[in-house]
C-alpha positions as CSV (number, residue, x, y, z in Angstrom):
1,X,82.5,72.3,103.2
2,X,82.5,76.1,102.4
3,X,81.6,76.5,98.7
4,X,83.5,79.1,96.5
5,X,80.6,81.6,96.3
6,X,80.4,82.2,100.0
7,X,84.6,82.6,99.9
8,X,83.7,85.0,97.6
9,X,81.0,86.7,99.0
10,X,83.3,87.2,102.3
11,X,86.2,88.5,99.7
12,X,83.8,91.3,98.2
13,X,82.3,92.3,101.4
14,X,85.7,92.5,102.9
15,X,87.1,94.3,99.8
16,X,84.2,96.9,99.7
17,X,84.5,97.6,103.9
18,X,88.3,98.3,104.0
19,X,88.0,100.3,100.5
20,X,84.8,102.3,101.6
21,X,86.7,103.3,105.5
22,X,90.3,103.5,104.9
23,X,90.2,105.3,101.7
24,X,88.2,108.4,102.6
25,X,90.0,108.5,105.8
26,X,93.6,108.4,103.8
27,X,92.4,111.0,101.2
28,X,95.6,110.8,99.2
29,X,93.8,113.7,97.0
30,X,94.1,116.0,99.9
31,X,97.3,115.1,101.2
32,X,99.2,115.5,97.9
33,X,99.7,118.8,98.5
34,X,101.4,118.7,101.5
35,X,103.4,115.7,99.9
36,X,104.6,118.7,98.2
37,X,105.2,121.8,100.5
38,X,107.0,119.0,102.6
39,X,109.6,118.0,99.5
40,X,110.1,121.1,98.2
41,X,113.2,121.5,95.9
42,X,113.4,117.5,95.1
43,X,112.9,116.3,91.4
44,X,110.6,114.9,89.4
45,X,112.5,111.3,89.5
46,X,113.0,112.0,93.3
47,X,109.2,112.6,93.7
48,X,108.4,109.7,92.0
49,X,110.4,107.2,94.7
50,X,109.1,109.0,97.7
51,X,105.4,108.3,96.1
52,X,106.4,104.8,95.7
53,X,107.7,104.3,99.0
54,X,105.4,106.1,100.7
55,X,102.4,104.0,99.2
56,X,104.1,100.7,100.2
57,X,105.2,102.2,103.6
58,X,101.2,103.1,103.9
59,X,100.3,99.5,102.9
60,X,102.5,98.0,104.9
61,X,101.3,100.2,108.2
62,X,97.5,99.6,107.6
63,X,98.1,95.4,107.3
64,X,100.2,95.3,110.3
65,X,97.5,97.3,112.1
66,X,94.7,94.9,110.9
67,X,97.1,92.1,111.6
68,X,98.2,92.6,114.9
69,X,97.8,96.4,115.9
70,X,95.0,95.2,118.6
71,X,97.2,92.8,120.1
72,X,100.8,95.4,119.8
73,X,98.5,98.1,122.0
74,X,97.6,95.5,124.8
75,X,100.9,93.8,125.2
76,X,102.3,97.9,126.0
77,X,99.1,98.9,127.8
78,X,98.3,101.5,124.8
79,X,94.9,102.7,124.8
80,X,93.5,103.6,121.0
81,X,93.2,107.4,122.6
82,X,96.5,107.8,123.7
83,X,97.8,106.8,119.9
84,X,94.8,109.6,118.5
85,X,97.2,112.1,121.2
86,X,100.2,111.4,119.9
87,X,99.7,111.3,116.0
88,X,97.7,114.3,116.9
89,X,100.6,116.1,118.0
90,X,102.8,114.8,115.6
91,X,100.8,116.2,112.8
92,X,99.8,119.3,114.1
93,X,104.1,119.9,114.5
94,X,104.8,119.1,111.4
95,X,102.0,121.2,109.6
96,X,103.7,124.2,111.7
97,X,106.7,123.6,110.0
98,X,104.9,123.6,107.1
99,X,102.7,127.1,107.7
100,X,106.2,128.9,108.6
101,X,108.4,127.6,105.4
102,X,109.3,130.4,103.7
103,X,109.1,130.3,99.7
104,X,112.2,129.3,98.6
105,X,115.0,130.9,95.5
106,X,116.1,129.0,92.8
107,X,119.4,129.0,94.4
108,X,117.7,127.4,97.5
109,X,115.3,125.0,95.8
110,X,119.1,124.0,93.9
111,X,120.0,123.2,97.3
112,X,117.0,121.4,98.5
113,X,117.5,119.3,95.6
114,X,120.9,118.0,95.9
115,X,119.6,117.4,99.4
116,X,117.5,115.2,98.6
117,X,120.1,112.2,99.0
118,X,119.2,108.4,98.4
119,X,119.6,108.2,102.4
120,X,117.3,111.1,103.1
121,X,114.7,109.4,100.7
122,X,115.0,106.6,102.4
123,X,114.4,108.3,105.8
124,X,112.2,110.5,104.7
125,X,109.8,108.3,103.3
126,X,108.6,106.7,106.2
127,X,108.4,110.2,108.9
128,X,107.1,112.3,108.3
129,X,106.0,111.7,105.0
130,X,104.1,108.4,105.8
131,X,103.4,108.6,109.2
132,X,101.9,110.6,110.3
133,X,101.1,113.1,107.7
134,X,100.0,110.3,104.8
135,X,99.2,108.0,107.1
136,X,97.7,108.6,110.7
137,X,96.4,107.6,113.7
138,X,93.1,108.2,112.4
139,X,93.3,106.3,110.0
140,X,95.6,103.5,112.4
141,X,92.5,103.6,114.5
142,X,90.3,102.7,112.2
143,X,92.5,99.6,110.4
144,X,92.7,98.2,114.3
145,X,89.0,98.6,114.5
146,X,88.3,96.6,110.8
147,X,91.3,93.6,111.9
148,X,89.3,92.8,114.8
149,X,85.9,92.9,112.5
150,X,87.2,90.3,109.8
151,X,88.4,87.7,112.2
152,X,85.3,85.1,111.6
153,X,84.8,81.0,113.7
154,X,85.9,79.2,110.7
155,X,89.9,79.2,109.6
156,X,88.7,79.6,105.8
157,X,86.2,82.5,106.4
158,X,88.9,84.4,108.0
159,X,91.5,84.2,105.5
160,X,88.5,85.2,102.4
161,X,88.0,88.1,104.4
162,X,91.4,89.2,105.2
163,X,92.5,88.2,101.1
164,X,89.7,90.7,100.7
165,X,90.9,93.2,103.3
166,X,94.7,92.9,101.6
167,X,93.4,93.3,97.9
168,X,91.2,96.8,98.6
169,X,95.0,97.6,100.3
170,X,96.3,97.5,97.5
171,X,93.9,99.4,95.4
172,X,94.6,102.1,98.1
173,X,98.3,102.1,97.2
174,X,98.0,102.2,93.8
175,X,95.8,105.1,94.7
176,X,97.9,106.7,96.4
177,X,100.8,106.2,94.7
178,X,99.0,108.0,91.7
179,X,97.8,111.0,93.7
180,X,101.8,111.7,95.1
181,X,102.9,111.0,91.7
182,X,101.3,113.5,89.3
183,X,100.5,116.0,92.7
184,X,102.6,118.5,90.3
185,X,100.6,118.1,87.2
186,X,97.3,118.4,89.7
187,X,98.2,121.9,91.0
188,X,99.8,123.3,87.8
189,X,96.6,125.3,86.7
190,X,96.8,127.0,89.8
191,X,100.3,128.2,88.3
192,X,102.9,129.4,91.0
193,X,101.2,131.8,93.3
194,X,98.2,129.6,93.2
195,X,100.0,126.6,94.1
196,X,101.5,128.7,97.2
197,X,98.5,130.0,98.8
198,X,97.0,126.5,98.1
199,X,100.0,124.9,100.4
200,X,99.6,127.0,103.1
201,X,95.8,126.6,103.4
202,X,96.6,122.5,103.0
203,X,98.7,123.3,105.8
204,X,96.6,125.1,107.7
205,X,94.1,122.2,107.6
206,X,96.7,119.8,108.3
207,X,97.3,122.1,111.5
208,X,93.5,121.9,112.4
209,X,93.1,118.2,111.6
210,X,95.9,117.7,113.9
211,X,94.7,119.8,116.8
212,X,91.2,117.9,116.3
213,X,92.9,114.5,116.3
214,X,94.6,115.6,119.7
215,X,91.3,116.7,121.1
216,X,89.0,114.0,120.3
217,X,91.8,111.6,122.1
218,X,91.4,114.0,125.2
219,X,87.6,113.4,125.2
220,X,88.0,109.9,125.2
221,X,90.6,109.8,128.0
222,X,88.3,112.6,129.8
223,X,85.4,110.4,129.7
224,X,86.8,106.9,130.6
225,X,88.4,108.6,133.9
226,X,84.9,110.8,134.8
């Protein structure tokens, strides 16, 4: 009989693992900005859905991934460096797109805001603003990697440590949620010109993190074929 200290103890260290890799992997800080070069124009009340969506979407992602994202990749013969190629590309295209938006008018950002229609909310939460830019196949990888570590011989131990692995989850939502929601309020002492040149060099990174995703999944195909 499995006493309520060790179900514990296997909730904690569970709780601390998938806070301790997912969230600096995530960074929500860092990709607030983007959050907003990429919905440029929407309101305040439009902002604040998106952020909402887009934390559940990311919560959502990173449980199926511990769940069954192993067993998803070897039912399609998907190697873990082929999905590091193709986030990688995906995120390096959109941080482009990013890098050559041009500063918009009022008249413009009027536009982009009636845009922003409950439909394209809806579609836009998930791609590109959760996957891949919030949420990528870095950080994909790495959820994979912890469901296979929390799976333990006995039925009980398993479930403390996945109860463990779906609390820090939601920390990292609430997180995240937070960062996307007041991303305005974080980059108004920068003031307007600030905030630009603080977009473009998010997007810059965004373009390098990318490109750096792509080639790390090209080493690993390049070594398992030499």
């Amino acid at each position: 009989m499995i006493d309520l200290a060790t179900l514990a103890l296997y909730f904690g260290k569970s709780f601390l693992l998938v806070l301790a890799t997912l969230l600096p992997i995530l960074n929500p800080a860092a990709t607030a900005p983007i959050f907003l070069g990429l919905t440029e124009g929407a309101s305040q009340d439009t902002r604040r859905e998106l952020a909402r969506r887009i934390a559940l979407n990311t919560v959502l992602m990173m449980l199926g991934a511990m769940l069954v994202g192993a067993y998803v990749l070897d039912v399609f013969g998907i190697s873990l460096p082929i999905v590091r190629v193709a986030g990688g590309l995906l995120i390096s295209a959109n941080a482009w797109r990013l890098l050559n938006t041009s500063d918009a008018s009022s008249d413009s950002r009027r536009a982009l805001a009636e845009g922003f229609t409950p439909e394209m909310v809806r579609t836009h939460s998930f791609y590109p603003l959760t996957f891949p830019i919030s949420c990528g196949p870095g950080s994909l990888a790495a959820a994979i990697t912890i469901g296979v570590t929390l799976s333990e011989s006995l039925l009980a131990l398993s479930l403390a440590r996945f109860a463990g692995g779906v609390a820090a989850l939601g920390v990292i939502g609430a997180v995240m949620f937070l960062a996307f929601r007041y991303a305005t309020q974080m980059l108004r002492p920068l003031g307007d010109t600030g905030t630009v040149v603080f977009l473009r060099l998010s997007a810059f990174i965004l373009l390098c993190l990318g490109v750096q995703i792509i080639w790390d999944g090209l080493s690993e195909l390049l070594r398992s074929v030499a």
